[in-house]
VMD Tcl script that builds the backbone (N, CA, C; Angstrom):
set m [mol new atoms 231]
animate dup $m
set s [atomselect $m all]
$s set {name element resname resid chain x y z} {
  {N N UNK 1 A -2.341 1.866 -10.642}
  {CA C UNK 1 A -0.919 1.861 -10.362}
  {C C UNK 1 A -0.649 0.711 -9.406}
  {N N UNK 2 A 0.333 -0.180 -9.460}
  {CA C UNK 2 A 0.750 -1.206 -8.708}
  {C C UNK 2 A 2.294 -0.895 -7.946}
  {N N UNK 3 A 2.202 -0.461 -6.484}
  {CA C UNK 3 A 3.677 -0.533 -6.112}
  {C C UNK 3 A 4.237 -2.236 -6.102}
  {N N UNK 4 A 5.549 -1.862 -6.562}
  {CA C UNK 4 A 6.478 -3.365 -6.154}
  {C C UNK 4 A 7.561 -2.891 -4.871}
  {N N UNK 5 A 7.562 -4.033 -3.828}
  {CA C UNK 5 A 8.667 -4.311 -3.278}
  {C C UNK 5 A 8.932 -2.582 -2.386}
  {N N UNK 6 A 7.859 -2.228 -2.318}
  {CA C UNK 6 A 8.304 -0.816 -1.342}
  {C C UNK 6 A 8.416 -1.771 0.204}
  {N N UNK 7 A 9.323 -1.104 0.585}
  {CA C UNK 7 A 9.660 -1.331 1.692}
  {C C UNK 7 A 10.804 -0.318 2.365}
  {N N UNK 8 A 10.773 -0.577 4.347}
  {CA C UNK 8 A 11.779 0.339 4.537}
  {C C UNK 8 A 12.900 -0.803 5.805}
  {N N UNK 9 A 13.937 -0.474 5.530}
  {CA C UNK 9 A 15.362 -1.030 6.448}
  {C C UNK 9 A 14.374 -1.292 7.750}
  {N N UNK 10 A 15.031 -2.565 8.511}
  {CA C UNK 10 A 14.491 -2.336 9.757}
  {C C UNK 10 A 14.760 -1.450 10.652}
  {N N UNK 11 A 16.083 -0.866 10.743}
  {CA C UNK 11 A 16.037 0.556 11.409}
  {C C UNK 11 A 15.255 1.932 11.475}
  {N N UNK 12 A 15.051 1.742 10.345}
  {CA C UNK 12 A 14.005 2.989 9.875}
  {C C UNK 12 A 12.545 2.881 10.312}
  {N N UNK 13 A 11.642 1.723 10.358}
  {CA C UNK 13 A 10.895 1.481 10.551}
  {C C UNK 13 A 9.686 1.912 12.092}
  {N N UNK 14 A 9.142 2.503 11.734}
  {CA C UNK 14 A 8.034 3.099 13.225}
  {C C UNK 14 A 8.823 4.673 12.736}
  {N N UNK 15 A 9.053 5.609 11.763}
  {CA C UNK 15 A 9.454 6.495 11.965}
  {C C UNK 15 A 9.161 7.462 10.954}
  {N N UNK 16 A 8.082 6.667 10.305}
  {CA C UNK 16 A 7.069 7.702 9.396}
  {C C UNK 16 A 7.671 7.363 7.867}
  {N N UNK 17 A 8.600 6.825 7.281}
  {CA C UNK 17 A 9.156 6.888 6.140}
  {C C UNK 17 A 8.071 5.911 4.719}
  {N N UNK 18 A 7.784 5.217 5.400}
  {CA C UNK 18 A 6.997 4.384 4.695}
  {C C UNK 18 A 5.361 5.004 4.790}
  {N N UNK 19 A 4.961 5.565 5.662}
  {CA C UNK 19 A 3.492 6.151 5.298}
  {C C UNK 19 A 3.958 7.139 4.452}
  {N N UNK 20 A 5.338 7.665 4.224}
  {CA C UNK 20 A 5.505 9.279 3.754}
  {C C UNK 20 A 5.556 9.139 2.159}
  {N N UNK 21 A 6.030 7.765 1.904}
  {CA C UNK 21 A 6.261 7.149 0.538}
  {C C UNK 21 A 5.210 6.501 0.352}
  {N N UNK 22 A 4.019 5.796 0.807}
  {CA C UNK 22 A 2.887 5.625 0.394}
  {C C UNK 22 A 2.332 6.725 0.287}
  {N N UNK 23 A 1.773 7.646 0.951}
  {CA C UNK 23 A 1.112 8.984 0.563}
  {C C UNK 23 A 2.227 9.869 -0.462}
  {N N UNK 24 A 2.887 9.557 -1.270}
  {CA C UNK 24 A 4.072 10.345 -2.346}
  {C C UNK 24 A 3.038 9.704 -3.433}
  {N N UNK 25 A 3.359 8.029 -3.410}
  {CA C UNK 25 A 2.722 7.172 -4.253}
  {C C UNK 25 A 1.133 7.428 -4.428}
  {N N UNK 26 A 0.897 7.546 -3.767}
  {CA C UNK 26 A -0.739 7.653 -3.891}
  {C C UNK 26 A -1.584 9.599 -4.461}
  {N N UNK 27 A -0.859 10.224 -4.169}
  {CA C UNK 27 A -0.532 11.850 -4.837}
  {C C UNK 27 A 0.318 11.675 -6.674}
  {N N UNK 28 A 1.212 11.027 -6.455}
  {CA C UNK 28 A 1.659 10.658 -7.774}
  {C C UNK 28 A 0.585 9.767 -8.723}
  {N N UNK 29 A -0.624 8.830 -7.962}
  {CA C UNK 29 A -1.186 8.472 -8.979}
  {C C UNK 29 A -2.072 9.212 -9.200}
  {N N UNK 30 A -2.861 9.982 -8.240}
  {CA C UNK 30 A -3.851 10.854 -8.258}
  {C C UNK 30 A -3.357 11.750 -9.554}
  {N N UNK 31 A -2.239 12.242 -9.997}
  {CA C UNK 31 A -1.569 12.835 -10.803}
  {C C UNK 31 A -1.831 12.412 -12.027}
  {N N UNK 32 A -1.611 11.023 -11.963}
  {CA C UNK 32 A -1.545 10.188 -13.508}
  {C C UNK 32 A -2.769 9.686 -14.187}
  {N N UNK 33 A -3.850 10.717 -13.122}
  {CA C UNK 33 A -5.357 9.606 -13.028}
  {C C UNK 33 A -5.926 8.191 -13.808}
  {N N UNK 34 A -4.572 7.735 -12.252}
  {CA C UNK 34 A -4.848 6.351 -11.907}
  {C C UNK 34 A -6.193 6.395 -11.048}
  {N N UNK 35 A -7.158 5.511 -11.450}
  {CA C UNK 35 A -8.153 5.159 -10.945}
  {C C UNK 35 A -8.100 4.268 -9.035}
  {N N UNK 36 A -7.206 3.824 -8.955}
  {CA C UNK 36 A -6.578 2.747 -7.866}
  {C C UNK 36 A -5.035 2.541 -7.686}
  {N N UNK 37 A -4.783 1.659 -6.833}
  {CA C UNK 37 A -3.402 1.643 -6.701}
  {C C UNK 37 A -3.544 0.166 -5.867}
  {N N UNK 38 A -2.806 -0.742 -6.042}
  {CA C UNK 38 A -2.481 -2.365 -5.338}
  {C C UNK 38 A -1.033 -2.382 -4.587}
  {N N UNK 39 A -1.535 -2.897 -4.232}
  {CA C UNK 39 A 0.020 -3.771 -3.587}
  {C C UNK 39 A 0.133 -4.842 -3.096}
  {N N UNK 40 A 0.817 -5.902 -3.079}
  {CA C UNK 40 A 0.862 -7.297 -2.518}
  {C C UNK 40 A 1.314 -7.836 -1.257}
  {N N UNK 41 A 1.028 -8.222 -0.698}
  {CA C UNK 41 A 2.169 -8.595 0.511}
  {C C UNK 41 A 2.220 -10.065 0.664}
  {N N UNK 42 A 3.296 -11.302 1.015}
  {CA C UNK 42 A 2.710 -12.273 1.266}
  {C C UNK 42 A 2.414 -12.389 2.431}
  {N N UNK 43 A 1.341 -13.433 2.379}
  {CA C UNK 43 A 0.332 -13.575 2.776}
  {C C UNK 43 A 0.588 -13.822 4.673}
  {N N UNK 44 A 1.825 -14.141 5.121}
  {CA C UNK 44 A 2.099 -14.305 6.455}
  {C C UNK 44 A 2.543 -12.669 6.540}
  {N N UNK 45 A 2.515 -11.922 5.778}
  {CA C UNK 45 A 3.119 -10.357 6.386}
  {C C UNK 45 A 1.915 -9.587 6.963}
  {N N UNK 46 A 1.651 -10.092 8.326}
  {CA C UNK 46 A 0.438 -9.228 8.752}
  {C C UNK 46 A 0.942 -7.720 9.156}
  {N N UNK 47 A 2.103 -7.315 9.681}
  {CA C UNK 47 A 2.732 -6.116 9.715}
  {C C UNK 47 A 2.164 -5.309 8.347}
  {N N UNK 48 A 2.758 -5.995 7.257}
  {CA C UNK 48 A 2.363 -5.224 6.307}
  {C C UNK 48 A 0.938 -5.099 6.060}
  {N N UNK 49 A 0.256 -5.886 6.409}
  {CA C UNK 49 A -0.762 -5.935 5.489}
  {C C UNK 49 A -1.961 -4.717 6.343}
  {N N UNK 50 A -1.659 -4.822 8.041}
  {CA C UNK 50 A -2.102 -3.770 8.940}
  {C C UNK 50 A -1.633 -2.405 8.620}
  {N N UNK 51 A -0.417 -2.529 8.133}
  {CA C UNK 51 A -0.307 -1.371 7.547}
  {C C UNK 51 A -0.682 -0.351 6.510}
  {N N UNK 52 A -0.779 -0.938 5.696}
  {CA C UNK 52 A -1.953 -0.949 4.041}
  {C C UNK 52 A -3.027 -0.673 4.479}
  {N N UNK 53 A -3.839 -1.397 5.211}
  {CA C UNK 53 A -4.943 -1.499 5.490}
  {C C UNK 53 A -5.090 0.065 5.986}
  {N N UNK 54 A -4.346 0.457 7.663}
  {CA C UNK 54 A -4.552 1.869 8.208}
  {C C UNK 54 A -4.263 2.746 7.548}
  {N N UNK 55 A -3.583 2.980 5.849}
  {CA C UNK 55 A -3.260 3.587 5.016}
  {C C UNK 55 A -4.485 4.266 4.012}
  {N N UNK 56 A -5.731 3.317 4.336}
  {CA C UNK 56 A -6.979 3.585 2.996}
  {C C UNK 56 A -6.787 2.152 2.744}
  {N N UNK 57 A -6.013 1.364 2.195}
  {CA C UNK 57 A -5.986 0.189 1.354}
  {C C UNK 57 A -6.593 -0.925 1.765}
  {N N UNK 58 A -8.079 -1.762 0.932}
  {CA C UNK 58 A -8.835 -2.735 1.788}
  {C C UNK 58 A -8.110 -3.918 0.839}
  {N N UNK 59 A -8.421 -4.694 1.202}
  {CA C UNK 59 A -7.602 -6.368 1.263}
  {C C UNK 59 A -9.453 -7.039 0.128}
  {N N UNK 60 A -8.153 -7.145 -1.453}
  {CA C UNK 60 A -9.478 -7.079 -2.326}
  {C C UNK 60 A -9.783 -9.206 -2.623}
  {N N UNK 61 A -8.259 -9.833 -2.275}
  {CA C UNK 61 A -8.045 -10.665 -2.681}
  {C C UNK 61 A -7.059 -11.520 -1.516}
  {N N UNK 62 A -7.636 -13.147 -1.090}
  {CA C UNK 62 A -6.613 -13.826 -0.210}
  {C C UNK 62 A -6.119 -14.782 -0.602}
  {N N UNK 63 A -5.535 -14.908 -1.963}
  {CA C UNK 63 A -5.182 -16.351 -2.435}
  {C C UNK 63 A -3.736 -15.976 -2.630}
  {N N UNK 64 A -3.145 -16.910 -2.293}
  {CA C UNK 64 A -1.430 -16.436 -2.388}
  {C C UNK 64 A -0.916 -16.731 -3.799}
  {N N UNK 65 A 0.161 -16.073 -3.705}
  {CA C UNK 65 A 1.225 -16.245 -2.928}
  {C C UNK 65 A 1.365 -14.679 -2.274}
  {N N UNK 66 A 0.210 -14.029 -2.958}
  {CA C UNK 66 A 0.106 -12.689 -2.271}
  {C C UNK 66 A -1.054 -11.797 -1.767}
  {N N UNK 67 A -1.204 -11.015 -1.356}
  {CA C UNK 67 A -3.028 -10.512 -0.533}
  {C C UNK 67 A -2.795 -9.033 -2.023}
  {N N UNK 68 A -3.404 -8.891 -2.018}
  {CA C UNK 68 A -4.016 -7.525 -2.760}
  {C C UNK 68 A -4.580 -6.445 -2.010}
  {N N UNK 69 A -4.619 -5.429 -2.525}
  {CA C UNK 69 A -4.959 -4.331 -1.304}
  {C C UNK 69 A -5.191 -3.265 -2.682}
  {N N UNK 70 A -6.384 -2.708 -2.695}
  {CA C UNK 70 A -6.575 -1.602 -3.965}
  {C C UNK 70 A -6.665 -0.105 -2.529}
  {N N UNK 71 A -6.222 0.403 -3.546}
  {CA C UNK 71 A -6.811 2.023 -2.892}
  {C C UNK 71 A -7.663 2.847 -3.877}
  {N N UNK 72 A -8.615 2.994 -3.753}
  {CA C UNK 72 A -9.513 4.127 -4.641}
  {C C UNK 72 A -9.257 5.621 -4.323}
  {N N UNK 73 A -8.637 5.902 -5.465}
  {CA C UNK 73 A -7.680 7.028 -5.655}
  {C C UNK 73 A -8.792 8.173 -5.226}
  {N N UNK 74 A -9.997 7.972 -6.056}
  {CA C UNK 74 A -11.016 8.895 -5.765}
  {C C UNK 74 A -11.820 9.217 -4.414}
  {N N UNK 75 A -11.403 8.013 -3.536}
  {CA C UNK 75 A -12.516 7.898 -2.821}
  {C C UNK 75 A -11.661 9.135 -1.299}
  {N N UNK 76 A -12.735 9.817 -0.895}
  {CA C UNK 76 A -11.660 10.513 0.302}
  {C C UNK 76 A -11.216 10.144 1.371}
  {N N UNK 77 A -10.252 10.469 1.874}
  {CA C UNK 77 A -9.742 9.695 3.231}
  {C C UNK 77 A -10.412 9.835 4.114}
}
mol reanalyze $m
mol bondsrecalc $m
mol representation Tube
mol addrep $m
């Protein structure tokens, strides 16, 4: 499964909404048995990409215009 373009308002942000919708996403693929799950960020979004990362998601790929980040659906938290 590949999310696009998740993101949350800057107001919202530090207030749980976006781990709550990555862990939705990541239960929804577990569902669809999706094997993994990606997401992109570019490559100056270290916010994001620290974020992914403390989520499960390791950084599979660094060539831009975007980073890659798989999650192994199987693997346990």
């Amino acid at each position: 499964m590949d999310m696009h373009h998740l993101f949350t308002e800057a107001p919202f942000r530090g207030h749980g909404a976006g781990h709550s919708l990555v862990e939705a996403s990541k239960i929804k693929a577990r569902a669809l048995s999706c094997s993994y799950m990606t997401v992109g960020t570019h490559p100056d979004n270290h916010k994001a990409q620290a974020f992914y990362e403390a989520l499960g998601f390791e950084r599979k790929d660094t060539h831009p215009p975007a980073l890659r980040f798989n999650y192994e659906a199987d693997r346990p938290k």
